[in-house]
N, C-alpha and C positions, 0 to 999 in steps of 0.2 A: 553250916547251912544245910537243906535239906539236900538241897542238888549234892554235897559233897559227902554226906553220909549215904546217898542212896547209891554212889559212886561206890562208896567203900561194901556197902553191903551186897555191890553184884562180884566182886570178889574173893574167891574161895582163898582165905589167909593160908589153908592148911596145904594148900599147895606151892607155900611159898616157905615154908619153913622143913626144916630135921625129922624125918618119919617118929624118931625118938621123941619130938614137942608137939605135935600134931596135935594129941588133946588140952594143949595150953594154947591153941592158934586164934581163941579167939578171948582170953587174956589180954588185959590191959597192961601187959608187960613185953618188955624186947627179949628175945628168945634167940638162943646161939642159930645161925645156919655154917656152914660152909666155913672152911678158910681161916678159922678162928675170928669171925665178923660176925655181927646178930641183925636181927630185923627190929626195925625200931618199933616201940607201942604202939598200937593202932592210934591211942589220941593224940602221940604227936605227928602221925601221917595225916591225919584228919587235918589239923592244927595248921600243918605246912602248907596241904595242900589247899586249904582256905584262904592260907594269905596270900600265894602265887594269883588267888582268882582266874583259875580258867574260864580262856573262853573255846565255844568249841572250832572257833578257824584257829585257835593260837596253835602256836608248834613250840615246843617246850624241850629245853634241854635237861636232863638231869644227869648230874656229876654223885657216882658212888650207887649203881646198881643196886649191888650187893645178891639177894636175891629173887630181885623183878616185881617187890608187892608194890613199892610209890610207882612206878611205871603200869604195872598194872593197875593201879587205881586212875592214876591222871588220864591212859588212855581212854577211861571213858569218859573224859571230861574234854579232851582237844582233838585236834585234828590228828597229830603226831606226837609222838616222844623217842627223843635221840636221846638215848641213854651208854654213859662211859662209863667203865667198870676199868679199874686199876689190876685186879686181879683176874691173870686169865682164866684161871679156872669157874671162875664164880662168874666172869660174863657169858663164860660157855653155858654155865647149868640154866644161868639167869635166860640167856635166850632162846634152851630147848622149854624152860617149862614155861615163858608167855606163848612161843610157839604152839607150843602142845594144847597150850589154852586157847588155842584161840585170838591172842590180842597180834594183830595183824598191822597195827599201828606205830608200832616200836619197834624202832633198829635198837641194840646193843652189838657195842663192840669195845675190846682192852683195848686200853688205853690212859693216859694221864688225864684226867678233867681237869687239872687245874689248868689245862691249854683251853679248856674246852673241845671245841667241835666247828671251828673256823669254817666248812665245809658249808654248813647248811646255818651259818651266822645271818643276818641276824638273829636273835629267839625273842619272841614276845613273853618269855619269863623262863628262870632258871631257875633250880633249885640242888640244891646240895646237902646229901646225906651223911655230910664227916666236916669235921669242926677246922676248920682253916685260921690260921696264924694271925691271918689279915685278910683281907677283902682281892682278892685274883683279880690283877686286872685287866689278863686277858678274857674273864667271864662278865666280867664290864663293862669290855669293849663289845662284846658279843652280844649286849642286850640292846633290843629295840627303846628308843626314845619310851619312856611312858614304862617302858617296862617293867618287872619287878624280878629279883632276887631275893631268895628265901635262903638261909645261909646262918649253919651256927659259927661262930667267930668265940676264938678264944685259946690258950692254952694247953697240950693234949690233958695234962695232969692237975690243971689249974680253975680258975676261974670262965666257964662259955659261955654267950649267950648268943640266942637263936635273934636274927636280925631279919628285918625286912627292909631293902634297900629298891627304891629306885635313880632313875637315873633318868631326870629331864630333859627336854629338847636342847638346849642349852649348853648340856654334857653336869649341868650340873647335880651332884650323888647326896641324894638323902638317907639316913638310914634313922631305923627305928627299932630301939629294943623292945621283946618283945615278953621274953623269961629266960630265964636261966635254965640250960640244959648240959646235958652231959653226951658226948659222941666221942665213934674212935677218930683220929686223926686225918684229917688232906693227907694223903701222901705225894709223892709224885716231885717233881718240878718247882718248888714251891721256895 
C-alpha cells in the first residue's frame, strides 16, 4: 500500500545496516548486520509489514529486533513498538541507532520473544522476524481479539513459510499462508 511504502521510504535503511553494505542499503536483498544476523530484504519488511495492517493507535510487538529497520519502519505507522531482541548486543546497537534516529516510539530490550512481552500485553498485532518451530503460544496469548500475527513458521534448515495468523474473539486461530521464506531461527525458550 502506499501508506506502507511511504513508511518505508522515510526510513534511512543505510543506517540500519554494516558501514561495509551501506551502498547495497537500498538493494532488494538481506545484508549481514551485527552478531552473525542480517536485515531482511526491503520487500519482505514491506510484505510483513502489510499484512500486520497497522493502524496508528495500535501498539505492536515485534520479536527479533535484529538491527531496528522493521521497528523503524512500523513506528511510523502506530502508536508504539515494543521490540525484543535475543541478542544483547544487537538490542543495544539496535536502540542507540532508533535513538540517534529519532524514532522515540520504540522501547527495545534483550530478551527471549518467544515469551513475548507480557508487560504491555495485550498487542493489537505481532510480528516476528526469525522462523519459529510452531506457533508461540504465549504470543497468542498476547494478541488482542482481531488481532494479527505475521510469523514465518517452519524448520530452521527445512521447509518456511511466512503466515498470517489471527485469533478471533472466540479464542478461535486462523492462519493463512502466505509464501515460502527463508529466516534465521526463534531461539530462546521455545
Amino acid at each position: 500500500s502506499e501508506r506502507v511504502m511511504d513508511a518505508m521510504g522515510r526510513v534511512p535503511r543505510e543506517a540500519f545496516v554494516l558501514d561495509a553494505y551501506r551502498h547495497l542499503a537500498y538493494q532488494n536483498t538481506p545484508l549481514p548486520i551485527a552478531a552473525g544476523q542480517t536485515i531482511s530484504l526491503p520487500q519482505i519488511v514491506a510484505l510483513m509489514t502489510e499484512l500486520l495492517q497497522p493502524g496508528s493507535d495500535d501498539v505492536i510487538l515485534e520479536v527479533g529486533t535484529g538491527s531496528g529497520y522493521q521497528a523503524a519502519v512500523l513506528s511510523g505507522l502506530v502508536k508504539h513498538v515494543y521490540s525484543i531482541e535475543i541478542v544483547p548486543e544487537l538490542a543495544e546497537q539496535a536502540a542507540a541507532t532508533l535513538a540517534g534516529q529519532g524514532y522515540d516510539n520504540v522501547t527495545v530490550r534483550a530478551g527471549d520473544g518467544y515469551l513475548g512481552w507480557p508487560e504491555h500485553a495485550p498487542f493489537d498485532g505481532i510480528i516476528v522476524t526469525a522462523a519459529a518451530e510452531h506457533l508461540p503460544q504465549p504470543l497468542l496469548d498476547q494478541l488482542k481479539p482481531g488481532g494479527r500475527l505475521v510469523i514465518p513458521v517452519g524448520e530452521e534448515h527445512g521447509y518456511q513459510e511466512l503466515l498470517l495468523v489471527q485469533v478471533a474473539a472466540d479464542g478461535t486461530v486462523e492462519r493463512e499462508s502466505k509464501l515460502p521464506v527463508r529466516f534465521v531461527p526463534l531461539t530462546g525458550d521455545r
